[in-house]
VMD Tcl script that draws the C-alpha trace (Angstrom):
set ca {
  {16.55 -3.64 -2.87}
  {17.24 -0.69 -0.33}
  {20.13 0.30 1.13}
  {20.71 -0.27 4.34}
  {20.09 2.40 7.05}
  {22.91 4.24 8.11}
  {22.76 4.71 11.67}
  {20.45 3.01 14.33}
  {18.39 6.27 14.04}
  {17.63 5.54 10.30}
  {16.10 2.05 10.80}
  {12.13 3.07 11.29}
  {12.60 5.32 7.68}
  {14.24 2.13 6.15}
  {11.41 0.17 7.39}
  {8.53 2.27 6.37}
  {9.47 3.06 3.04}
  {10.14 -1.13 2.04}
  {6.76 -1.30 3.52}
  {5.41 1.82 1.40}
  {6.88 0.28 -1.81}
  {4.79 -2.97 -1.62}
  {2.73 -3.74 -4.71}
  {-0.53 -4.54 -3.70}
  {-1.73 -8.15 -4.34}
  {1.69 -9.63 -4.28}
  {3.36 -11.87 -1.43}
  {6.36 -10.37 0.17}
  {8.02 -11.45 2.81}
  {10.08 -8.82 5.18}
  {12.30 -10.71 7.27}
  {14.18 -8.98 10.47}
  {17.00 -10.04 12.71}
  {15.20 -8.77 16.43}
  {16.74 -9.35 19.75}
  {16.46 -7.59 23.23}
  {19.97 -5.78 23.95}
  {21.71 -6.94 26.95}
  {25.19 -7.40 27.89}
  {25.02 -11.04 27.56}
  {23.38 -10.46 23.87}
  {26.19 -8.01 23.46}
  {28.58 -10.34 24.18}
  {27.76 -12.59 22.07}
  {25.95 -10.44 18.89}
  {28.11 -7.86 17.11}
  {24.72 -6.36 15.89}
  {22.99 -6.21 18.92}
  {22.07 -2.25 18.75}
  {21.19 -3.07 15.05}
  {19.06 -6.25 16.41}
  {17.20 -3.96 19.33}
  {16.42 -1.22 17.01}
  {14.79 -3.84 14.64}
  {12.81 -5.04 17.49}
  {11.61 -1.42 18.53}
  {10.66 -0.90 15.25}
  {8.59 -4.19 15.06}
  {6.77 -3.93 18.32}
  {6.28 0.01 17.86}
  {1.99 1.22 18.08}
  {2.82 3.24 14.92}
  {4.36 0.46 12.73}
  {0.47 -1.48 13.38}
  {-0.53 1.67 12.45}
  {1.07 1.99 9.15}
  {0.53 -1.29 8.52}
  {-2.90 -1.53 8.95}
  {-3.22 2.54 6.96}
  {-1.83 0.57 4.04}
  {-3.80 -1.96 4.02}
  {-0.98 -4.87 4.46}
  {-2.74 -8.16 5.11}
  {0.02 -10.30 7.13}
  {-0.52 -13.85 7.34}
  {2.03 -16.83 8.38}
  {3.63 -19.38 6.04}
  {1.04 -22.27 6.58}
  {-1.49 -19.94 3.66}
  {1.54 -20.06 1.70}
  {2.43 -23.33 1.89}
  {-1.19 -24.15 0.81}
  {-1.11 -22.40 -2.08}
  {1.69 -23.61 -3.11}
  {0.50 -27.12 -2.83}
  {-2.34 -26.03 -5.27}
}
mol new
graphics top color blue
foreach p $ca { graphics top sphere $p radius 0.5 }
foreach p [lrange $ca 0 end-1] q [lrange $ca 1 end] { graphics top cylinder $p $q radius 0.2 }
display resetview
């Protein structure tokens, strides 16, 4: 587990290194809490600067990037539910 990032600033380091720590030909699944800051969604969200810098991270050209430079092969849950039916 990694510690959480300290300040909003931190969160694309956090990010990158989980994603540099993968073993290769294992299943992970990286989970994050995204959200668009507004002042509705700040009204309602206590972690709504944490939540927007999640999703700029996310939707970011150089997180694709480093995904695909590492070689991570993402896929959605319906190959994992079939193997697990095997």
């Amino acid at each position: 587990m990694y510690p959480k990032p300290k300040t909003l600033a931190d969160v694309p380091a956090y990010y990158e290194k989980i994603l540099r720590g993968l073993q290769p030909g294992t299943v992970t699944e990286l989970y994050l809490h995204v959200g668009i800051d507004s002042p509705e969604f700040e009204a309602v969200c206590g972690s709504h600067a944490w939540r927007q810098a999640d999703h700029d991270w996310l939707v970011a050209p150089s997180t694709r990037k480093l995904i695909d430079d590492l070689g991570i092969k993402l896929i959605s849950y319906r190959p994992l539910r079939d193997l697990m039916r095997k």
